[in-house]
MMTF fields as JSON, N, C-alpha, C and O atoms, coordinates in Angstrom:
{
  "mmtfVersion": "1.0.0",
  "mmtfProducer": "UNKNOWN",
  "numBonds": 231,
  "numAtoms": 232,
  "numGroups": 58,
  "numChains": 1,
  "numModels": 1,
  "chainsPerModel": [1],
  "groupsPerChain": [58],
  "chainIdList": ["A"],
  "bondAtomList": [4, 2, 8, 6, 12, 10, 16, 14, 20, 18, 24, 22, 28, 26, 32, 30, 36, 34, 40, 38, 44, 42, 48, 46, 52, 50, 56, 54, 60, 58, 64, 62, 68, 66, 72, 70, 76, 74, 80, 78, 84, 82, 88, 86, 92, 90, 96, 94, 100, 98, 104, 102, 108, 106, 112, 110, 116, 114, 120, 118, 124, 122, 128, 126, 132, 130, 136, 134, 140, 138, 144, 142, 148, 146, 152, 150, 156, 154, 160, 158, 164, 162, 168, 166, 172, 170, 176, 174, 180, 178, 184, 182, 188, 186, 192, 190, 196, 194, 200, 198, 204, 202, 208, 206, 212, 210, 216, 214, 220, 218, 224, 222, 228, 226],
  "bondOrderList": [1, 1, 1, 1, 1, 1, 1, 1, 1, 1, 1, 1, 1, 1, 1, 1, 1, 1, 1, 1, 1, 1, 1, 1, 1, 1, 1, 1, 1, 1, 1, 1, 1, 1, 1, 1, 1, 1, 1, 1, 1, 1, 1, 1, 1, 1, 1, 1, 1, 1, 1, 1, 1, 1, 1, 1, 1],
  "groupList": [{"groupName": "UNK", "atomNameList": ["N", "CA", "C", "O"], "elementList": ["N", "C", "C", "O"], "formalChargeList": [0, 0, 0, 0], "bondAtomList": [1, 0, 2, 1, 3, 2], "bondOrderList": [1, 1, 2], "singleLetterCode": "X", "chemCompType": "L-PEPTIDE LINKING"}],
  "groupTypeList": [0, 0, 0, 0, 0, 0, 0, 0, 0, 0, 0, 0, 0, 0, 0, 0, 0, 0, 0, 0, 0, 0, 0, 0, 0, 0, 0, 0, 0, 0, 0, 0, 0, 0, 0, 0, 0, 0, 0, 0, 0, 0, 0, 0, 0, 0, 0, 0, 0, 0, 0, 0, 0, 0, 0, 0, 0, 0],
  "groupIdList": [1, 2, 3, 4, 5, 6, 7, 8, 9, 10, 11, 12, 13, 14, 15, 16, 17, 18, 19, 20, 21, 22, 23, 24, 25, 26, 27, 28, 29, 30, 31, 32, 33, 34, 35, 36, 37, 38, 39, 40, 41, 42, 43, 44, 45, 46, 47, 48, 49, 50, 51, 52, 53, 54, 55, 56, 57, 58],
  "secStructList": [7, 7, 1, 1, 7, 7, 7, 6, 6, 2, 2, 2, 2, 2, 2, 2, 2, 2, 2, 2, 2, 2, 2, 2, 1, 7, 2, 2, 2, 2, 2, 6, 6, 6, 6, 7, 7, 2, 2, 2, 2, 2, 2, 2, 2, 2, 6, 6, 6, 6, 6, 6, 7, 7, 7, 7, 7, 7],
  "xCoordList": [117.484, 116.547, 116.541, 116.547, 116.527, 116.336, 115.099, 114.286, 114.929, 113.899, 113.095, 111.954, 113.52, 112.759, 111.335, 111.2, 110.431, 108.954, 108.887, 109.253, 108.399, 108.193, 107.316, 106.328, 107.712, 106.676, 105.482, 105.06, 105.069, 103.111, 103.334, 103.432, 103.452, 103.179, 104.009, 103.969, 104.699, 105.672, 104.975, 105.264, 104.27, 102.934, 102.904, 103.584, 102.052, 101.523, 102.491, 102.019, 103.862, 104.829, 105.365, 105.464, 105.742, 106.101, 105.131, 105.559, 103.745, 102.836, 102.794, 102.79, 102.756, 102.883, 104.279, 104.329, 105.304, 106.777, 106.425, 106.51, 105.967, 105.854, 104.369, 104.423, 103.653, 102.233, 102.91, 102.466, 103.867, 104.099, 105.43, 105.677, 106.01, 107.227, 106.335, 106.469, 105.305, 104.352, 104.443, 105.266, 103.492, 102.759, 103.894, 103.555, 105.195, 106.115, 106.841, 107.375, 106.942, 107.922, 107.483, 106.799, 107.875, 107.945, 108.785, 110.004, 108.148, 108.824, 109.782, 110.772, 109.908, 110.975, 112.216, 113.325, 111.944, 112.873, 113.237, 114.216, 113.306, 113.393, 114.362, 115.51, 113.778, 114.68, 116.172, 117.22, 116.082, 117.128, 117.871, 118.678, 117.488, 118.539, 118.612, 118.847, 118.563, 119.344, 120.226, 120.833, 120.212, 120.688, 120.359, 121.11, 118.667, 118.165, 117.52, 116.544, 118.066, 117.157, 115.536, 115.258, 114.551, 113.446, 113.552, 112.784, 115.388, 115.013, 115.598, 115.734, 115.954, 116.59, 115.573, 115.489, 114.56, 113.638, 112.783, 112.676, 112.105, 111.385, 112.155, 111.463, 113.604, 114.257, 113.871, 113.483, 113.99, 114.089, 112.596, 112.56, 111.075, 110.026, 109.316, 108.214, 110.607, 109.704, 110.03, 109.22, 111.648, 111.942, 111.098, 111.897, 110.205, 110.081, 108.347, 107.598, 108.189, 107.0, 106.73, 105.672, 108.176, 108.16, 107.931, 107.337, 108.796, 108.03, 106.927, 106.806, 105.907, 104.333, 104.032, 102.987, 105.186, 105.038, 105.017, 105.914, 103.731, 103.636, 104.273, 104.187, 104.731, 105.791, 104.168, 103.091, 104.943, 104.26, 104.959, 105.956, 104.341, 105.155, 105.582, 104.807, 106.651, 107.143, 105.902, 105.741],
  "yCoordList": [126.925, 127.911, 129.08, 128.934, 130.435, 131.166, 131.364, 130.45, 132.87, 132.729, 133.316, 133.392, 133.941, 135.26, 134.613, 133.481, 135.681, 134.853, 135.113, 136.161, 134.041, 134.438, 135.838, 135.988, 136.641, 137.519, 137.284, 136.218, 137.962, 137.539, 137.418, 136.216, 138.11, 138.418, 137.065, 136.843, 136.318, 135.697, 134.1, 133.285, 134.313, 132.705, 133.386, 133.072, 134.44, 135.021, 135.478, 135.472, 135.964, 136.5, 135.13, 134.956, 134.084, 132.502, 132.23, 132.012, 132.076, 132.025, 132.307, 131.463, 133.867, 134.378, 134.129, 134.104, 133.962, 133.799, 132.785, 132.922, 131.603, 130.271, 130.665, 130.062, 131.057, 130.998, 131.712, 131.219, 132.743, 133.261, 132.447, 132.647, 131.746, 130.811, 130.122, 130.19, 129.374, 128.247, 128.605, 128.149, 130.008, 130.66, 130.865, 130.806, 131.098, 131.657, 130.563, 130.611, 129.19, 128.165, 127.055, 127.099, 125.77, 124.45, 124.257, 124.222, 124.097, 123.694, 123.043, 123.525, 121.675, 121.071, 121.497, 121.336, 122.187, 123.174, 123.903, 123.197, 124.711, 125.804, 125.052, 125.441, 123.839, 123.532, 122.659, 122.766, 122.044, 121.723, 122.694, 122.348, 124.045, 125.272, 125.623, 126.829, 125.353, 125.716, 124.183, 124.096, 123.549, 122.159, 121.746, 121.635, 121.469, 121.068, 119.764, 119.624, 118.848, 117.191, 117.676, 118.615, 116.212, 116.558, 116.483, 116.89, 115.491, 114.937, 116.239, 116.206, 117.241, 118.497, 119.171, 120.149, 119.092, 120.631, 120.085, 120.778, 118.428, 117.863, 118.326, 118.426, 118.691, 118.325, 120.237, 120.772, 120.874, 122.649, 122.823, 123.528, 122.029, 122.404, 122.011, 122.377, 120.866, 120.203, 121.692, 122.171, 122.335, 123.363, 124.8, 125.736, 125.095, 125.979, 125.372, 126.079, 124.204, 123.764, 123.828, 123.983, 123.64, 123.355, 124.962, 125.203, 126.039, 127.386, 128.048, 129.255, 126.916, 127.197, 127.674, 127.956, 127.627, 127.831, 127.106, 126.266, 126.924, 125.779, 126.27, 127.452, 125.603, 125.713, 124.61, 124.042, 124.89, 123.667, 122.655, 122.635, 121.699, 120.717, 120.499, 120.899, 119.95, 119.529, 118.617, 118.026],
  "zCoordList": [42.323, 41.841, 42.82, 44.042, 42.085, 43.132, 44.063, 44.206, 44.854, 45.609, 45.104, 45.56, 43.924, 43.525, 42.673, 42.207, 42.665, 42.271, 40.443, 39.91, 39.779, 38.5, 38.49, 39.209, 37.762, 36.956, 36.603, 36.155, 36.73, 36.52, 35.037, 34.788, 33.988, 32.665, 31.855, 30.645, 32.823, 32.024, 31.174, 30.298, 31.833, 31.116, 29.968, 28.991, 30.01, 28.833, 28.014, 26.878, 28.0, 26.984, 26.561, 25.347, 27.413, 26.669, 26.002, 24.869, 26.029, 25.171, 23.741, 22.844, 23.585, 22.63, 21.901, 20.671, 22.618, 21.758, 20.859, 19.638, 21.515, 20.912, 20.195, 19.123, 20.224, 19.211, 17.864, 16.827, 17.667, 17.134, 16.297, 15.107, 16.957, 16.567, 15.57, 14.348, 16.297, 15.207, 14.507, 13.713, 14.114, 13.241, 12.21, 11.028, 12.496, 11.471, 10.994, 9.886, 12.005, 11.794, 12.368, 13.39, 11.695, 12.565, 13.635, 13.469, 14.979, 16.096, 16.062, 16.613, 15.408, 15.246, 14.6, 15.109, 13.169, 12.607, 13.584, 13.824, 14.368, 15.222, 16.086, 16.303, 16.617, 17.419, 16.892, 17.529, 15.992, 15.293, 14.387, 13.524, 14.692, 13.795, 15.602, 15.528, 16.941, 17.866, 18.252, 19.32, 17.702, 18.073, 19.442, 20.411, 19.31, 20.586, 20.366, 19.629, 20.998, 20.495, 21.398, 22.144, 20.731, 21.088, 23.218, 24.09, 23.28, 24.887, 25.308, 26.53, 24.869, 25.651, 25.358, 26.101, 24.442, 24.668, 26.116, 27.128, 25.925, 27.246, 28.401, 29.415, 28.565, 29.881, 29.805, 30.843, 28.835, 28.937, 29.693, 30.702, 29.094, 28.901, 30.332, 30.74, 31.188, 32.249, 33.24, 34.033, 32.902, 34.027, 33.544, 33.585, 33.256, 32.847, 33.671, 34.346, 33.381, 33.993, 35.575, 36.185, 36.074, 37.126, 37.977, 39.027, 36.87, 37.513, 37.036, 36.829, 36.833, 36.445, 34.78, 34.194, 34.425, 32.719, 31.985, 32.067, 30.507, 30.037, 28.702, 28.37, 28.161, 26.936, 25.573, 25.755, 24.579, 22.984, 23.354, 24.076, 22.776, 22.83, 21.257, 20.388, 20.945, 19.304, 19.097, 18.029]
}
């Protein structure tokens, strides 16, 4: 990982991507039209966690 610091705004713009994903689509659809199993979005959602960003869960 680099050293560089997340962006402040970036909670809040993942937020909205995904409130807006819901709103337009099923999570699961979404992720099976990128060919993502549910154990690769957990493995995408833990690194994204780990730099303080909380993702939906399917």
């Amino acid at each position: 990982m680099s050293d560089k610091q997340v962006p402040v705004k970036l909670q809040t713009f993942m937020y909205f991507i995904f409130k807006h994903l819901t709103n337009t689509q099923d999570l699961d659809e979404f992720l099976e039209e990128c060919d993502i199993t549910a154990d690769e979005y957990l493995e995408i959602e833990e690194w994204f966690r780990n730099l303080g960003i909380n993702l939906l869960s399917p």
